[in-house]
C-alpha positions in Angstrom: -125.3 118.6 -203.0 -125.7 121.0 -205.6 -122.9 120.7 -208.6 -123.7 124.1 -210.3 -122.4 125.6 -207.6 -118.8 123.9 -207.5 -118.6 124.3 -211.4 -116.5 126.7 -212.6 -116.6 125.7 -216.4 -115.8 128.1 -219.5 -117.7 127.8 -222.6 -115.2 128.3 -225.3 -114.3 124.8 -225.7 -115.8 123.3 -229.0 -118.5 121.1 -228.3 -121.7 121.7 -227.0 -123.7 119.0 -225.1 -127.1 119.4 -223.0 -127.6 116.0 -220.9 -131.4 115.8 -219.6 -131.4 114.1 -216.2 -128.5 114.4 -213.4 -129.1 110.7 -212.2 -126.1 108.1 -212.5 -126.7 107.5 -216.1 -126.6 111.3 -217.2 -123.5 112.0 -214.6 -121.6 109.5 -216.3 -122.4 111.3 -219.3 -121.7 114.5 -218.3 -118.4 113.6 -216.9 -117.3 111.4 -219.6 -118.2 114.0 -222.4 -116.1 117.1 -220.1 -113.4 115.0 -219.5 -113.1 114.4 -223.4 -113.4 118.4 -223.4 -117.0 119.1 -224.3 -118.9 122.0 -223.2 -121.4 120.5 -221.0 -124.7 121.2 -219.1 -126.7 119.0 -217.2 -130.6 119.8 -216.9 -131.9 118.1 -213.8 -135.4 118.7 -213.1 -134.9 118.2 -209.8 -134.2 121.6 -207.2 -130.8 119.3 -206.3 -128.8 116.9 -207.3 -129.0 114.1 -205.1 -130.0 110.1 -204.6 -132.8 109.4 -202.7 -132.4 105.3 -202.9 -130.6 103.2 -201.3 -128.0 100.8 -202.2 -126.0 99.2 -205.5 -124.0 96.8 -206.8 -120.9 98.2 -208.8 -119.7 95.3 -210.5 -115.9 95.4 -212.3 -117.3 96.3 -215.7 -119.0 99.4 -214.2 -115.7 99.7 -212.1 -113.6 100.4 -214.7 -115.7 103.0 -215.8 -115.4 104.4 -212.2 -111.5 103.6 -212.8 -111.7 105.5 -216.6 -113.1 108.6 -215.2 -110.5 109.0 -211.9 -112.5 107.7 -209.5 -110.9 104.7 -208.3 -109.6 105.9 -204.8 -112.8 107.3 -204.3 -114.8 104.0 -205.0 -112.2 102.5 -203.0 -113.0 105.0 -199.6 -116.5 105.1 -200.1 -117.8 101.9 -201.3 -117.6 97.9 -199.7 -115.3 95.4 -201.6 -117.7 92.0 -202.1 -116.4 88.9 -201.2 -119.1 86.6 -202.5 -123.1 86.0 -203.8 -124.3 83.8 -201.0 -127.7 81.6 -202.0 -129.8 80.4 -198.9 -132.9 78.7 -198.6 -134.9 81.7 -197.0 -137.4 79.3 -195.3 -134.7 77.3 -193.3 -131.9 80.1 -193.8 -130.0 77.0 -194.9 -126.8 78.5 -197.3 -126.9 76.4 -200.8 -123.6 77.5 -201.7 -120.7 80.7 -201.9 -119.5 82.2 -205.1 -116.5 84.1 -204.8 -116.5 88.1 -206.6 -113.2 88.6 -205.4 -111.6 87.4 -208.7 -113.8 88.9 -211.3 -112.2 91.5 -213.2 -109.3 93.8 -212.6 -111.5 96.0 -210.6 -113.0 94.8 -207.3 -116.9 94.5 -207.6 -118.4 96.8 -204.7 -121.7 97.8 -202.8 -122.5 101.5 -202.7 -125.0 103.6 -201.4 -126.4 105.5 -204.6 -125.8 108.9 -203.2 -122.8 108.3 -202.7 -121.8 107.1 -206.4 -123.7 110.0 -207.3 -121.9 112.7 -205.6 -118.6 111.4 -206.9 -119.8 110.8 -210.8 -121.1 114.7 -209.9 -118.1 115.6 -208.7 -116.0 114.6 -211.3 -118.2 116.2 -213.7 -117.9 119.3 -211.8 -113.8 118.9 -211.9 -114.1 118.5 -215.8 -115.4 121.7 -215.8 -119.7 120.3 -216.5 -122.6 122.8 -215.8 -125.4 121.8 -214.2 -128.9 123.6 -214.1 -131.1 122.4 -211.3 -134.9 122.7 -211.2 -134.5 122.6 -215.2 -138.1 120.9 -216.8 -137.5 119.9 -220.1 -140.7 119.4 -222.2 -139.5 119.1 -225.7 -136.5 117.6 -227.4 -135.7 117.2 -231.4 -133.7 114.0 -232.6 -132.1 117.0 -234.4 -130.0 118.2 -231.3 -132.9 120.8 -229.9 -134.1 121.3 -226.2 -136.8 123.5 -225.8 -135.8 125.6 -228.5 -132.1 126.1 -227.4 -129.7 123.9 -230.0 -126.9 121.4 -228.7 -124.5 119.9 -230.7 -125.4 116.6 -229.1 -128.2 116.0 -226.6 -128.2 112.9 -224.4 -130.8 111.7 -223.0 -130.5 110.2 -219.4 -134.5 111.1 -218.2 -135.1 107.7 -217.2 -138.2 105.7 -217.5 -140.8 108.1 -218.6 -137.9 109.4 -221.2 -139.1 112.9 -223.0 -135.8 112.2 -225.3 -136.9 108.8 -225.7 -140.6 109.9 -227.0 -138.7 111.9 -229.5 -137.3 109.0 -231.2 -139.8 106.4 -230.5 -143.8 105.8 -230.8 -145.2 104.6 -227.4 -144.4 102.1 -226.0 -146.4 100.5 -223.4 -145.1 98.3 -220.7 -146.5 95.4 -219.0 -147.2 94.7 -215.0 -144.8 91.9 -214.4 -146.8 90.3 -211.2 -144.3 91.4 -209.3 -143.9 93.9 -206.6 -140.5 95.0 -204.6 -140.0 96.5 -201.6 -136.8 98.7 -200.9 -135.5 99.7 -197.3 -132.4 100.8 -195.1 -131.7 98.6 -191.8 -128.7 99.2 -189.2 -127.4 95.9 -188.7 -124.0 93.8 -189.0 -123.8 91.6 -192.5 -121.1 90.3 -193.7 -119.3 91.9 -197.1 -121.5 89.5 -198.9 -124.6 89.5 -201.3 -127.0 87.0 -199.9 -130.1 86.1 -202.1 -132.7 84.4 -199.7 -135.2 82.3 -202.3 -138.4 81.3 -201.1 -141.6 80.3 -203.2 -143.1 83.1 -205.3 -140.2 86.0 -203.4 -137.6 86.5 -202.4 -134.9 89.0 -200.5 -131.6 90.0 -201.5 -129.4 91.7 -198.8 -126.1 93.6 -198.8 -123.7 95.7 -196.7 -123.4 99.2 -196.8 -120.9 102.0 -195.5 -122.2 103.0 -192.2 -122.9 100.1 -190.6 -126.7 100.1 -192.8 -127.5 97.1 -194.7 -129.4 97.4 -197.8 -132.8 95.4 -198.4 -134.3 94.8 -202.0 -137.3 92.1 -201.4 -139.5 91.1 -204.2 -143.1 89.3 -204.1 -144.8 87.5 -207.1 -148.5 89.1 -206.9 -151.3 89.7 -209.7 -152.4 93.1 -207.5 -151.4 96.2 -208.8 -149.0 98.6 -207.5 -147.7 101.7 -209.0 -145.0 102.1 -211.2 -141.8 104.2 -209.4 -139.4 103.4 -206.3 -140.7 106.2 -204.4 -144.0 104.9 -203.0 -144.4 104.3 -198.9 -145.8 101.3 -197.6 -146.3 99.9 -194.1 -143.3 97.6 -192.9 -146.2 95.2 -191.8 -146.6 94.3 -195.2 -143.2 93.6 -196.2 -142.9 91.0 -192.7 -146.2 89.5 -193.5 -144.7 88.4 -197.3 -141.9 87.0 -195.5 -143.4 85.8 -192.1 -142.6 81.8 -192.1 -139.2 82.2 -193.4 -136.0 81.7 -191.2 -135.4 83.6 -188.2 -132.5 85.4 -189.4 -134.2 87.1 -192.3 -137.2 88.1 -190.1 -135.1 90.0 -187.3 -133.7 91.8 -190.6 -137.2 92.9 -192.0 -138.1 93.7 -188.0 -135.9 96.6 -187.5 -137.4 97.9 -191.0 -138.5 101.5 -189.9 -139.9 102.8 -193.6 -140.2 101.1 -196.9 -141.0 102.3 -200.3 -142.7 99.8 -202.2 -143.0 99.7 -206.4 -144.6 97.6 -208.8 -141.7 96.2 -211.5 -142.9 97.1 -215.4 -140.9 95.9 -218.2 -140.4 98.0 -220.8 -139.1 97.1 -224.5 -135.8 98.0 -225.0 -136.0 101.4 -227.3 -135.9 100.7 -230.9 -134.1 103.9 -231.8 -131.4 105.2 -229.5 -130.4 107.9 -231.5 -131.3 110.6 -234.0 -129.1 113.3 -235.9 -128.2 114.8 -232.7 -129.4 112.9 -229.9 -129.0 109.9 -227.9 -130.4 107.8 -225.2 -128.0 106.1 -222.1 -129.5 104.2 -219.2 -132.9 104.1 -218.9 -134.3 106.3 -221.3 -132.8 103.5 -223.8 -133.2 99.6 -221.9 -135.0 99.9 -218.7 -134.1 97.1 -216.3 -135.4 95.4 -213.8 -133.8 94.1 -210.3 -132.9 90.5 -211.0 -129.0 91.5 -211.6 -127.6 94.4 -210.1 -126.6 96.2 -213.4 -128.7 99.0 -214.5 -126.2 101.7 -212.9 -123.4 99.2 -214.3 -124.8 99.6 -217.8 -125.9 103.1 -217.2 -122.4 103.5 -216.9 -121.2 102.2 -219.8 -123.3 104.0 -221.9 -122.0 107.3 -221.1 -118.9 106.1 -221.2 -119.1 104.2 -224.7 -121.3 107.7 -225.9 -119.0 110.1 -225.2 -115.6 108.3 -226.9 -117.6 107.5 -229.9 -119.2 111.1 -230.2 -116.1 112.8 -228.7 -113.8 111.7 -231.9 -116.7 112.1 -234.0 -116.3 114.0 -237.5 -119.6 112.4 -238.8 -121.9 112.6 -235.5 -124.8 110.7 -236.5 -122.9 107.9 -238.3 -121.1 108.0 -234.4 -124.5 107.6 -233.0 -125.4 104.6 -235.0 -122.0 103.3 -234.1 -123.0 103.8 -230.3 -126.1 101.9 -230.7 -125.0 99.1 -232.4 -121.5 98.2 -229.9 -124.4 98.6 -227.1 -127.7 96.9 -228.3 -126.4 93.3 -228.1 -124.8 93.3 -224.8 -127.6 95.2 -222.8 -130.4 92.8 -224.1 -128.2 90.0 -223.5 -127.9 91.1 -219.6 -131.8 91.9 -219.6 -132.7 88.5 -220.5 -130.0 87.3 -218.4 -131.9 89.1 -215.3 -135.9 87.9 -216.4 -133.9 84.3 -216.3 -132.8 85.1 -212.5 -136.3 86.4 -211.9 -137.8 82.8 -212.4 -135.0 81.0 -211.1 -135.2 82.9 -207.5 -139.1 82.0 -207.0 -139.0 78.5 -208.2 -141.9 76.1 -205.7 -142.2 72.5 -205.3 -140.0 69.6 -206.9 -138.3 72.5 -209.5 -136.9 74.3 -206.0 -135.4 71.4 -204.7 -133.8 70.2 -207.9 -132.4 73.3 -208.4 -131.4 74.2 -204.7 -129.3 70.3 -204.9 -127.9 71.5 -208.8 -127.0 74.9 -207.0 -125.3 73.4 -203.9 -123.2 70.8 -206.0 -122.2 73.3 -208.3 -120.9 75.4 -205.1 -119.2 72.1 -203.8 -117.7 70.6 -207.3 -117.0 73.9 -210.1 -117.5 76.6 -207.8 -116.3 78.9 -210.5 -118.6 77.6 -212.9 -121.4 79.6 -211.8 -120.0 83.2 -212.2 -118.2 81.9 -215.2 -121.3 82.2 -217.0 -121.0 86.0 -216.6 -117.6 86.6 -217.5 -118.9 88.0 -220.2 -120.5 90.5 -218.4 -118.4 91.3 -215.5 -115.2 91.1 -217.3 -116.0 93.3 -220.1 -114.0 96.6 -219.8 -115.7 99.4 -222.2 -112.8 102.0 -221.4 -110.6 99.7 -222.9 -112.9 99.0 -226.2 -113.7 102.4 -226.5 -110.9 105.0 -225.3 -111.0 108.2 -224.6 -110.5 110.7 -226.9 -109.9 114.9 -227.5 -113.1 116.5 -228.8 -113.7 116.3 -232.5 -114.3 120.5 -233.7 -117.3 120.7 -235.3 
């Protein structure tokens, strides 16, 4: 699906903002900032715009962005209302406990398929009257609002991982091999509207519906050997079954029907110093990569172009707005990455530490079952849209 050919924007509105990268962090952008009545092009590098991955986990604070930017009968037709996280043992299958996402926030907490969220975050860009330029390499950007020469009132940049927006603002940075590896793949198969995390020593598997009858696979393996940064990698299915081949019957005839898997080896990467210049900011990745442990890097993605555009959108003084954006969103995103490294330990705990916890887990489930996902209503329940409304386009 290619948006530049459903636009039909003008460019006499006041306002003029490039977004670098047409993934779900700079959609969100690109939508939020035409909605508030910028001028707006997207520069994907990409010869479409679409979403090769697989699935995600929209959870109500990423909803209500969804909600903010008329989407919400959309999510509802194209996404999977969650009903709970389900623990299990993943080498007797045995279920420590059920925690219920039905009551979370106003707005239910989903599964998508990430083309899916993509096309519709395009779509309403496209509505709001956004440009998009496919096949668009950008190599240089200036803090001061410049991309390859052509100026922008406000650049924003959502290039992800290996951020050229990022570089501008930021000396090197170089991230670390975690000793971890995950694979990613698409099964057909029946799974309740659940999010089960199967823990075994050292791994572990997390699995969730999607539309279409597919079920979505993210499996992780502690290991020192190397394996190259990116999602996009193939690997032999063989190797994913043999991680997982004494645990529970169940979860092997899921990794069986595996067909392909794309295999990548998780970095973490500092959270940017510097999200912003004069005339440039960072949203998504390009800012606070994140790693799988949580299910909110399209959640937080989203609230960054969400929280970016109100702030810049009203702004007289842009810069001072920029520094305003990085300060409501610094605290919160670091808070949620440390809050996924915890998970990351948690899952693979061996020995006496994975029965304790298991038995903590399961009485928890039993006695306080709202204990658990209490713990992250600070998270789930926190509604940007409502912090930071919308508002008209500031003239320059």
């Amino acid at each position: 699906m290619n948006a530049a050919k459903r636009s039909t924007a003008t460019t006499d509105r006041t306002g003029n903002v490039a977004v670098i990268g047409g993934g779900i962090a700079g959609m969100a952008a690109a939508a939020a900032f035409a909605q508030a009545g910028a001028a707006v092009r997207v520069l994907e590098q990409a010869p479409e715009i679409t979403e090769i991955g697989a699935g995600l986990q929209i959870s109500p604070n990423g909803g209500a962005v969804l909600e903010a930017l008329g989407l919400g009968a959309e999510a509802e037709a194209r996404g999977i209302r969650a009903q709970a996280v389900e623990p299990r043992d993943a080498l007797s299958g045995r279920v420590i406990g059920r925690f219920d996402l039905t009551g979370q926030g106003p707005v239910p907490y989903r599964f998508f398929h990430r083309a899916d969220l993509l096309d519709m975050l395009a779509g309403a860009a496209a509505r709001a009257g956004a440009q998009v330029a496919t096949g668009a390499h950008v190599d240089h950007v200036s803090p001061e609002g410049m991309v390859d020469a052509l100026p922008a009132r406000l650049v924003v940049g959502a290039d992800g991982i290996h951020s050229v927006a990022r570089a501008a603002l930021n000396p090197e940075s170089r991230p670390f091999f975690t000793e971890q590896v995950a694979w990613r793949a698409l099964v057909a198969a029946d799974h309740p509207p659940v999010a089960r995390i199967w823990m075994a020593p050292h791994r572990h598997v997390v699995s969730y519906p999607l539309p279409g009858g597919r079920v979505n696979l993210v499996a992780v393996q502690e290991r020192r050997d190397w394996a190259a940064e990116g999602w996009n990698h193939a690997d032999d299915p063989a190797n994913l079954r043999a991680a997982f081949a004494d645990c529970a019957p169940e979860l092997r005839a899921m990794l069986e029907r595996v067909g392909a898997v794309r295999l990548w080896g998780l970095f973490r990467h500092p959270v940017a110093a510097r999200w912003h210049g004069d005339a440039l900011a960072l949203v998504g990745d390009a800012a606070h990569p994140t790693l799988p442990f949580l299910g909110q890097g399209a959640n937080l993605a989203l609230e960054d172009g969400w929280v970016l555009a109100a702030l810049a959108a009203r702004a007289g003084d842009l810069p001072a707005a920029l520094a305003r954006y990085q300060a409501a969103r610094a605290a919160r995103v670091r808070r949620a990455l440390a809050t996924a490294n915890a998970n990351a330990r948690n899952y693979h705990l061996s020995g006496p530490a994975r029965r304790l916890a298991h038995l903590g887990l399961a009485a928890i489930a039993r006695l306080t079952p709202g204990a658990l996902l209490g713990r992250l209503a600070w998270l789930y329940r926190h509604d940007v849209t409502a912090e930071f409304p919308a508002a008209p386009l500031s003239p320059r």
